[in-house]
C-alpha positions in Angstrom: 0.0 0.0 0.0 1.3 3.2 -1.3 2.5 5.7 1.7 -0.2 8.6 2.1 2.3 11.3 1.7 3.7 10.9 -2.0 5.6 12.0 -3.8 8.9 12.0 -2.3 12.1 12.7 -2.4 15.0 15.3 -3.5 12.5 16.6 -6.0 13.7 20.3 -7.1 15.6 21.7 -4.6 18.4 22.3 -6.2 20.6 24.5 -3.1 24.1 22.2 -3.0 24.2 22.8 1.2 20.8 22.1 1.5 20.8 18.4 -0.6 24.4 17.5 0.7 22.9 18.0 4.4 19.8 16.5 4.1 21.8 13.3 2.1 23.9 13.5 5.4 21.4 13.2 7.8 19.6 10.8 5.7 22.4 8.2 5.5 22.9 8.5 9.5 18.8 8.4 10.5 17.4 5.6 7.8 14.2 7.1 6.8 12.1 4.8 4.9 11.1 8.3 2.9 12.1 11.7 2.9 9.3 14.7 2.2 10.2 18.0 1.2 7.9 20.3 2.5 6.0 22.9 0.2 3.9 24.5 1.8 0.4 24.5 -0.4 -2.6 23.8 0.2 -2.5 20.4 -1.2 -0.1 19.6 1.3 -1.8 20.3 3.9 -4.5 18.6 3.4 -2.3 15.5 2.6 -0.3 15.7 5.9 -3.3 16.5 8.3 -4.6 13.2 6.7 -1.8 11.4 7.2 -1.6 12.9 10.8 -5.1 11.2 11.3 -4.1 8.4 9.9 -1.5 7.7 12.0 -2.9 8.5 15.5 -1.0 11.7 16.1 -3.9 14.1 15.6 -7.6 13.3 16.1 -9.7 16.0 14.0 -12.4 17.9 16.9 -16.2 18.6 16.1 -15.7 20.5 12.6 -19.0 22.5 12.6 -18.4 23.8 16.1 -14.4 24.2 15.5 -13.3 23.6 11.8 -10.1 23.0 10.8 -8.8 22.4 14.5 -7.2 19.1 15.7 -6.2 17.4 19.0 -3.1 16.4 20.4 -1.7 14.0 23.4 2.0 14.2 24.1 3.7 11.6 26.0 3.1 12.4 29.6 6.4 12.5 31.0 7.3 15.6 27.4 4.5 18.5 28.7 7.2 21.3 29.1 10.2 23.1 28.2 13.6 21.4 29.8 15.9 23.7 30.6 18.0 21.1 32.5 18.3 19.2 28.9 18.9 22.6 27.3 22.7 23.2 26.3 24.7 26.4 25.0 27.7 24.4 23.2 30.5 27.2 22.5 34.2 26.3 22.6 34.2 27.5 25.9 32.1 27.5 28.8 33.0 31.2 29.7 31.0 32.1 26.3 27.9 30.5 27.2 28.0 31.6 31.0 27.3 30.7 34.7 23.3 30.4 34.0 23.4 28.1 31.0 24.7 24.8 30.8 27.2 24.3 28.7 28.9 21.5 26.3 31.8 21.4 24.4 30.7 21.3 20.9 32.0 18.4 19.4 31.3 15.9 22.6 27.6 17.1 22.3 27.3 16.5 18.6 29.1 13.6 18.7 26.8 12.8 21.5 23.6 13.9 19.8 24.5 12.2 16.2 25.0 8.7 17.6 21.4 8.8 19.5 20.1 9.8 16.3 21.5 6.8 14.1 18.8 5.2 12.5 16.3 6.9 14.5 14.4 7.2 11.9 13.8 3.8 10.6 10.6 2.9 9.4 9.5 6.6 9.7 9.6 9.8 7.4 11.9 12.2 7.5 10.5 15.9 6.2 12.5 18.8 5.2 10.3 21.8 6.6 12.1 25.2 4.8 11.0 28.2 7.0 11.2 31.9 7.1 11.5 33.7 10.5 10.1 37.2 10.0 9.0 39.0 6.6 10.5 38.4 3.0 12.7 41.0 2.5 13.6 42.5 6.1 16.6 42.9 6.8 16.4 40.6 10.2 14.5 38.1 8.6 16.5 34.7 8.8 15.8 31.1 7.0 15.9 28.0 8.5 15.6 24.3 7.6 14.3 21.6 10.0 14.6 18.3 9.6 12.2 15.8 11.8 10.8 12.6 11.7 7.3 14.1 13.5 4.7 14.8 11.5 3.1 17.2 14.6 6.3 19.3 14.9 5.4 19.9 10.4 1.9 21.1 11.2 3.1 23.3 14.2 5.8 24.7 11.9 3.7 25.3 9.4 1.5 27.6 11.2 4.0 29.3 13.8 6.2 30.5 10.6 6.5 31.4 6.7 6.8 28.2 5.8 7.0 26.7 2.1 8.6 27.2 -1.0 8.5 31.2 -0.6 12.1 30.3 1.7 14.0 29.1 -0.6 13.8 31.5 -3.0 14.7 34.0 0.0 17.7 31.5 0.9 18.8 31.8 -3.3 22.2 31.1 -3.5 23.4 31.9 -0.1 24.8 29.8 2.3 23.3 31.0 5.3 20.8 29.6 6.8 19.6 27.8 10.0 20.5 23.7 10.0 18.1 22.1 12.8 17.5 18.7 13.7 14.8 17.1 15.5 14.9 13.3 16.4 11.4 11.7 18.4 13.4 8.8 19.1 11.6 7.3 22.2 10.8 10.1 24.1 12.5 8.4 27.2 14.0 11.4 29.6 17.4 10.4 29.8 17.7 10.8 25.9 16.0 14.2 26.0 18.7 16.6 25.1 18.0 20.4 23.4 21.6 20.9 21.8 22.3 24.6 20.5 25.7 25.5 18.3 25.8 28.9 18.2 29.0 29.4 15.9 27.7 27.1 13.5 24.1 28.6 13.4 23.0 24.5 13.9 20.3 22.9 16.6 20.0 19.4 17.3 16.9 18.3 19.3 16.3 14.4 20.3 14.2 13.1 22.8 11.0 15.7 22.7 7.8 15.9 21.0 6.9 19.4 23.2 6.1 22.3 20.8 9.1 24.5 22.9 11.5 22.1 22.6 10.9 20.8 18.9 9.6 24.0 17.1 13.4 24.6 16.2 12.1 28.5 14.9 10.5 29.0 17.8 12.8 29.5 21.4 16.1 27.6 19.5 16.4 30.1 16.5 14.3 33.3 17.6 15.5 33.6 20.9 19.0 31.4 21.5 20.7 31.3 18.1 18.8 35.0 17.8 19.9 36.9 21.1 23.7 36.0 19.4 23.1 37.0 16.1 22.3 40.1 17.4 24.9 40.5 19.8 27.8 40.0 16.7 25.2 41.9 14.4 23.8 45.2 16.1 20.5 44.0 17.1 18.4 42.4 20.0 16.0 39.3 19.9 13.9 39.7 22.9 11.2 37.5 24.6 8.5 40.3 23.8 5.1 41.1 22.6 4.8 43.2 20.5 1.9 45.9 20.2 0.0 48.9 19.1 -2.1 51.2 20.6 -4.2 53.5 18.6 -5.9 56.7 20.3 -9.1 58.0 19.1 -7.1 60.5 17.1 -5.7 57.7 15.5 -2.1 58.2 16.7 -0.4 54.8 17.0 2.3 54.1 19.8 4.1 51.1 19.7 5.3 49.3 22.9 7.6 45.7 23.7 7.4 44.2 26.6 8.9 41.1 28.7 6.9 39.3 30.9 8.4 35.4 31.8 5.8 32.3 30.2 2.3 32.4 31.3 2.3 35.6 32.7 0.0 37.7 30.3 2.0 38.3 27.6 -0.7 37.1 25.2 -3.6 38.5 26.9 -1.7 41.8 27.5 -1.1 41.6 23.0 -4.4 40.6 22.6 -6.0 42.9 24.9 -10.0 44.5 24.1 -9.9 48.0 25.9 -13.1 48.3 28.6 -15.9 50.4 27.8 -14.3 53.6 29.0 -11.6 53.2 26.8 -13.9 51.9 23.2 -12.7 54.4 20.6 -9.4 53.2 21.8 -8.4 49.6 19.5 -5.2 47.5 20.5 -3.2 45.8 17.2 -1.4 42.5 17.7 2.0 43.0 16.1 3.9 39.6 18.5 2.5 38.1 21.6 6.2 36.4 22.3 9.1 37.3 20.6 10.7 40.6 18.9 13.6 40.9 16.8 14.8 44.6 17.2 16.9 46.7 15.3 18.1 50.9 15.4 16.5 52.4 12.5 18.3 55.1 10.3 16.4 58.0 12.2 17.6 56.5 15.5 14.6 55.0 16.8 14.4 51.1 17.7 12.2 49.2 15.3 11.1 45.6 15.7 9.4 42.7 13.9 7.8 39.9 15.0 9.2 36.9 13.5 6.7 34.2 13.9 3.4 33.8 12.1 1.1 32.0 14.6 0.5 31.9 18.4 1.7 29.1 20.5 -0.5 29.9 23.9 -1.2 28.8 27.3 -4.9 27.6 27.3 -5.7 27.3 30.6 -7.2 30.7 31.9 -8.1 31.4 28.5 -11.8 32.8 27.8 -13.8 35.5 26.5 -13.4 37.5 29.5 -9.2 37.2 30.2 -8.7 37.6 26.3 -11.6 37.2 23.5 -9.2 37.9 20.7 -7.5 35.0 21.8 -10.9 32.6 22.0 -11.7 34.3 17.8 -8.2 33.1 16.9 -8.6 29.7 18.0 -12.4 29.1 16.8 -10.7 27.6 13.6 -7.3 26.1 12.0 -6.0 25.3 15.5 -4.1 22.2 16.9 -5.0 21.6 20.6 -2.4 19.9 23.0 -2.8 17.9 26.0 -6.5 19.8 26.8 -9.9 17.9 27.7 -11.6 16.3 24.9 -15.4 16.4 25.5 -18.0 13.6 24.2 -18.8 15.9 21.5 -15.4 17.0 19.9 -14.6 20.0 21.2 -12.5 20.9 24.0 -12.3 22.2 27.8 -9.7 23.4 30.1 -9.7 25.1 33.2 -10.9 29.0 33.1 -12.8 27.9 30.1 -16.0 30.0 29.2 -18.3 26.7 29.4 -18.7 25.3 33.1 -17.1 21.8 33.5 -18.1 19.0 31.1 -20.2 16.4 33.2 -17.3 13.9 31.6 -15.2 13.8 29.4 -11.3 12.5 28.5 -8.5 14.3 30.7 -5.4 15.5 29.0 -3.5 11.6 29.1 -6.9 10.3 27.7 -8.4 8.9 30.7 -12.2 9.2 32.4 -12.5 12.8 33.9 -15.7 13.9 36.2 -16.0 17.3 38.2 -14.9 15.1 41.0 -11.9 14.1 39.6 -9.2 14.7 41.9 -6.7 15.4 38.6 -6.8 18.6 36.6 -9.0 17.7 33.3 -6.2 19.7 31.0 -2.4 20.0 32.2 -1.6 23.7 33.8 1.0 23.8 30.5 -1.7 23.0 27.8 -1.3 24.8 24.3 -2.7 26.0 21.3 -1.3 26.6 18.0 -2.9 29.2 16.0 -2.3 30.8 12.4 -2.0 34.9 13.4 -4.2 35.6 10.4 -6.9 34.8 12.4 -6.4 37.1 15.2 -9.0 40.1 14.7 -6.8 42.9 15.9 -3.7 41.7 14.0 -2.2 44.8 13.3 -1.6 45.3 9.4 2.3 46.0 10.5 3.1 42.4 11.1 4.1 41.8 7.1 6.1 45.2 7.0 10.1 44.5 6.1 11.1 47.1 8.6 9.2 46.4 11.6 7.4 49.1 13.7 9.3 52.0 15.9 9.2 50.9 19.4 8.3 54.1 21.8 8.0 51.7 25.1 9.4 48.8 26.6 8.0 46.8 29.4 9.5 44.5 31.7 6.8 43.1 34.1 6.7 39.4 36.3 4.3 37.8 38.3 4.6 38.7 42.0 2.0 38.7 45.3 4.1 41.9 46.6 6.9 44.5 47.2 6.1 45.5 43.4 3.8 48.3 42.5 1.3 48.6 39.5 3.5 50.5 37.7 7.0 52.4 37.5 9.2 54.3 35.5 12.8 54.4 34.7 14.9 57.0 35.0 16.7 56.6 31.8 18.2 53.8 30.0 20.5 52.1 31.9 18.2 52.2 35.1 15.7 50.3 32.3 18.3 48.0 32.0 19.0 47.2 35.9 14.7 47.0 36.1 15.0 44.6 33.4 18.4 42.7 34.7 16.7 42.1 38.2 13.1 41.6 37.6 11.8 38.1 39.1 8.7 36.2 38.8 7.1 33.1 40.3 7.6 30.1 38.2 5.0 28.9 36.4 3.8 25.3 34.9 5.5 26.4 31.1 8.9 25.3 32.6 9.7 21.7 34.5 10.3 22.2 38.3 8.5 23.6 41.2 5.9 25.8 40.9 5.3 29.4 42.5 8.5 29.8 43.5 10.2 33.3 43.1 13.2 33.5 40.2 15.3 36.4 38.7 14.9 36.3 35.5 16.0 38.9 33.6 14.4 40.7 30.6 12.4 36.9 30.9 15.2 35.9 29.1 17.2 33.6 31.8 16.4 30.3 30.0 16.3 31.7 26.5 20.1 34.1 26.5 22.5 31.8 23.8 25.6 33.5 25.4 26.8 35.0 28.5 24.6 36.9 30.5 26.6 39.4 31.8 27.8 40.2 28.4 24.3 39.8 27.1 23.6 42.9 29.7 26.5 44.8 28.4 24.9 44.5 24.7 21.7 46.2 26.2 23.7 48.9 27.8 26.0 49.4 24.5 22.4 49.4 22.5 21.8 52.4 23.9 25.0 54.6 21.4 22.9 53.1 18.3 20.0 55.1 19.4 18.9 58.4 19.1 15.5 58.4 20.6 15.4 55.6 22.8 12.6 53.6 24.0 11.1 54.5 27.2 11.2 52.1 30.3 8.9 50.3 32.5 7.7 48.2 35.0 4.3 46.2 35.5 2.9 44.0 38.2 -0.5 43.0 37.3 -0.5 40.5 40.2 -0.3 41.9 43.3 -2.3 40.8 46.0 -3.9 42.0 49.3 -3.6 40.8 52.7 -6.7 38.9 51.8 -4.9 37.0 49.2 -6.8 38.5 46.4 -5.8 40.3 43.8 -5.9 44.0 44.2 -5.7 45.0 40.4 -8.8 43.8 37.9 -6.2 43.0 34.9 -7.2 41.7 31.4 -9.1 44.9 29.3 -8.2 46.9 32.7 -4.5 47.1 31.7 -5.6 49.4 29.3 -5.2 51.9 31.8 -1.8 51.4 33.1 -0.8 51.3 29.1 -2.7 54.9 28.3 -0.4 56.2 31.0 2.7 54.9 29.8 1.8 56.4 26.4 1.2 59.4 27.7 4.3 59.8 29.5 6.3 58.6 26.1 3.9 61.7 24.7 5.1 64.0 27.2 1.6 64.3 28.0 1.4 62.7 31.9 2.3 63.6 35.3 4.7 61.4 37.9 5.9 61.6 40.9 9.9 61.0 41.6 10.2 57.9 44.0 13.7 55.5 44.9 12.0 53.0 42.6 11.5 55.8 39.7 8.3 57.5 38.5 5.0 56.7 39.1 1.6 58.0 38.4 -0.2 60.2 40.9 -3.8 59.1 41.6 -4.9 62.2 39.6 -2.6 61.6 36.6 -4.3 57.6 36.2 -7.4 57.4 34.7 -9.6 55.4 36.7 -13.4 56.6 35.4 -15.9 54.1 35.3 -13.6 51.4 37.2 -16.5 50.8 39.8 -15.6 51.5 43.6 -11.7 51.7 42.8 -10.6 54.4 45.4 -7.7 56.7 46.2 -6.6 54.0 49.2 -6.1 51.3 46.9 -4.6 52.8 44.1 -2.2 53.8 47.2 -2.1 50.1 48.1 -1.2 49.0 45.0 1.7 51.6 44.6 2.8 51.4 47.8 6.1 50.7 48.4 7.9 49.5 51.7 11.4 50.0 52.2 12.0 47.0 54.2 10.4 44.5 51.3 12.6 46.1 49.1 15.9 46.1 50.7 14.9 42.4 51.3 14.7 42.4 47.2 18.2 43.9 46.9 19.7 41.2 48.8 17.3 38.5 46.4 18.7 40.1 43.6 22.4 39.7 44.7 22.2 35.6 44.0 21.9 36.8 40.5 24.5 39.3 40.6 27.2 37.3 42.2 26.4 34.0 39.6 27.2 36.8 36.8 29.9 39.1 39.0 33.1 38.3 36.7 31.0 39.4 33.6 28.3 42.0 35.2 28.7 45.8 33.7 29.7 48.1 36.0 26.6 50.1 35.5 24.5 47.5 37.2 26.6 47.8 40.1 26.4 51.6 40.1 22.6 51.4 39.4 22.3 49.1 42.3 24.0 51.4 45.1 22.0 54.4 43.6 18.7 52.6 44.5 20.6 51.5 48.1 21.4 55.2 48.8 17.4 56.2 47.6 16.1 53.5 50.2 
């Protein structure tokens, strides 16, 4: 019986790097077929078949969600690893004291001998994809190779993918060489291998979208952060968005919150009624690629073309955009499957099924004592769907970037909102922010962790001197980017939150606006400038007073000394490397307390 996906082979790709590495990998990995990857519409339909066929996907109710699909991984593969994750540089002083590192050639060596045969009575595809727009001048092609048929159809809608990259690739020899080998999924054989000289990723032992998506984390954000080190630019873990005033006037802001913390909602975000001449465009809800523009401003694309999201807590109140996006052309991992094909997670509009399938595939009641979807659960969505994508997203050169945002997920010492004195105190805010963990990454849950610019498990080089790039962006620009800080979780002595959140935000963001407008009042504190009560626009935000705006802005000396010393764990890990100007920045705030 012929193989669903036909016809393959080398076909007409006629790049010499490109066939003489795919013969390579061939020859070590045994694939009984190799598919090149197009990218049409015939395609698709052919591989979501074969998907089906093969157990991987199960297609959901296709009147009440068409063109979506559903998805188990392998129980023990439901998150990033970061202890699997390796930085492999020729020395271990390149990749730093917070990755771990591997001597290149042990690692590949390593990595190339659990991935003989591998592929054996499987397919191996050749998925060609673009990371940001044709024709920018930060775009950058890749070429994964995988023996997973999932990883394809997640490619395929998280980037450009098709024939339009290699005829962006064209004769040069630069481009992205990844490799990702199922093998058996066992944890011991779970390594996430990164070659930074060599632009290369190897990947074995994972089916998990953030460990297998080589564009996604690998390229954008690892292989990316040292691009742009060596090149002049920054790839950030940042949304990316707009915000348009009733005027029309469009302001563009980044900003860095660690995984499951907002950052789609916050990209995503529908302004409350007292702000509905007001519109929000999507430009990123995870990654930016920035770059100084000739008129001195920082301008930044978004490189990827779909969302990979956090379902749980999703629903029409925390993020409606979000809940359109996903109504179609969406692959569903490790959520509830209900009797009648759709889907369920926790913070879902509907109320609990009655029963239904938990995320591993067994029975799940109300009473269960197990969660019906894991806390880490996804959803991978083509951005065209998104209502408020913002018609920016395809432009070569990116959009100017008047704000950026660092912001984490913490119970208390940090207020609503701050300012930054200037750059380099945006750069200490950003250096020592910390956030409690979340289910995205392995490990203990709600624990409190530095991790600066939310980039401590994505850096690709040493984080000290990944701090000094920030600083030195600062001479490439004319007109900076303002800085600042957000805390949308804060909570009372109650335990509750004392901030609404979701379309709320809106009001934080209209006064950070403002103040990159010139156009909004602060007040001068040790922690930087906040907004008076009077300069925040709280109108039609029902019983908020005076007191707990104050509550939420308060700041207590004692907490945040308490916070310095926190921070130093950090510091002292990076002290050989660490600028200067973080120290400096560090005693200034000391002397203010």
């Amino acid at each position: 019986m012929a193989h669903p996906l036909t016809p393959f082979g080398l076909q007409s790709v006629s790049h010499p790097g490109v066939r003489r590495w795919v013969e390579e990998v061939a020859a070590l990995t045994q694939p009984d077929r190799i598919f090149w990857c197009d990218g049409s519409e015939a395609e698709r339909v052919a591989l979501y078949a074969a998907a089906v066929a093969e157990g991987t996907l199960r297609p959901l109710n296709q009147e009440r969600l068409p063109g979506c699909y559903y998805h188990r991984s392998n129980p023990n593969d439901v998150a990033r690893v970061e202890q699997c994750t390796f930085i492999c540089t020729p020395t271990e002083e390149e990749a730093g004291p917070t990755n771990n590192w591997a001597e290149p050639a042990a690692m590949r060596s390593k990595l190339l001998a659990l991935a003989r045969g591998s592929m054996q009575g499987r397919t191996l595809f050749v998925v060609p994809y673009l990371m940001g727009p044709p024709g920018s001048p930060l775009m950058h092609m890749g070429v994964e190779l995988t023996d997973s048929i999932y990883v394809v159809l997640n490619m395929r809608i998280m980037t450009r993918m098709g024939a339009g990259a290699w005829a962006e690739l064209g004769e040069s020899t630069r481009f992205n060489r990844g490799l990702h080998c199922l093998l058996d999924c066992h944890p011991d054989r779970r390594f996430i291998a990164h070659f930074p000289q060599d632009d290369e990723i190897i990947s074995v032992g994972s089916g998990y979208g953030g460990n297998v998506l080589l564009g996604k984390k690998c390229l954008a954000l690892r292989l990316g952060s040292w691009m742009g080190r060596n090149e002049g630019w920054m790839a950030e873990h940042m949304l990316i968005l707009g915000v348009e005033s009733p005027t029309g006037e469009r302001t563009f802001v980044a900003a860095a919150f660690p995984s499951a913390c907002g950052k789609t909602n916050f990209a995503m975000m529908v302004p409350p009624d007292r702000f509905r001449d007001w519109k929000i465009w999507t430009v990123g809800d995870d990654i930016a690629w920035m770059k100084p523009g000739a008129d001195g401003r920082l301008y930044a694309i978004n490189p990827e073309a779909g969302y990979f999201g956090v379902a749980p807590g999703t629903n029409a109140k925390t993020n409606p955009n979000a809940m359109a996006t996903i109504s179609r052309d969406t692959i569903f991992t490790n959520v509830a499957l209900k009797p009648d094909g759709t889907v369920w997670w926790e913070g879902h509009d509907d109320p609990p099924p009655a029963e239904c399938l938990d995320w591993r595939g067994q029975p799940w009641t109300p009473a269960s004592p197990e969660r019906a979807a894991h806390a880490n659960s996804r959803f991978t969505a083509p951005m065209a769907n998104n209502p408020a994508l913002a018609a920016e997203v395809h432009g070569a050169q990116g959009v100017p970037i008047d704000a950026i945002i660092f912001g984490g997920r913490r119970a208390s010492t940090v207020p609503l909102v701050f300012q930054a004195f200037n750059w380099s105190h945006g750069v200490f805010l950003g250096a020592t922010m910390g956030s409690e963990t979340t289910a995205a990454a392995a490990g203990a849950v709600g624990q409190v962790r530095r991790d600066p610019m939310a980039m401590l498990p994505f850096c690709g080089y040493n984080m000290g001197r990944y701090f000094r790039h920030w600083l030195d962006m600062r001479k490439r620009m004319k007109f900076p980017p303002r800085v600042f800080h957000v805390n949308w979780f804060r909570k009372g002595a109650d335990g509750r939150f004392l901030w609404p959140g979701f379309g709320e935000n809106m009001r934080v963001l209209k006064w950070i606006t403002d103040r990159c407008r010139g156009r909004a009042g602060g007040q001068e504190t040790a922690l930087g400038w906040v907004p008076c009560f009077e300069d925040f626009d709280t109108a039609g935000l029902d019983g908020f007073t005076r007191a707990q705006f104050d509550e939420l802005q308060a700041m207590n000396a004692d907490e945040w000394r308490r916070e310095i010393l926190q921070q130093d764990e950090l510091f002292m890990r990076l002290y050989q490397f660490l600028p200067k100007e973080m120290i400096f920045q560090r005693e200034l705030l000391v002397a203010r307390l």
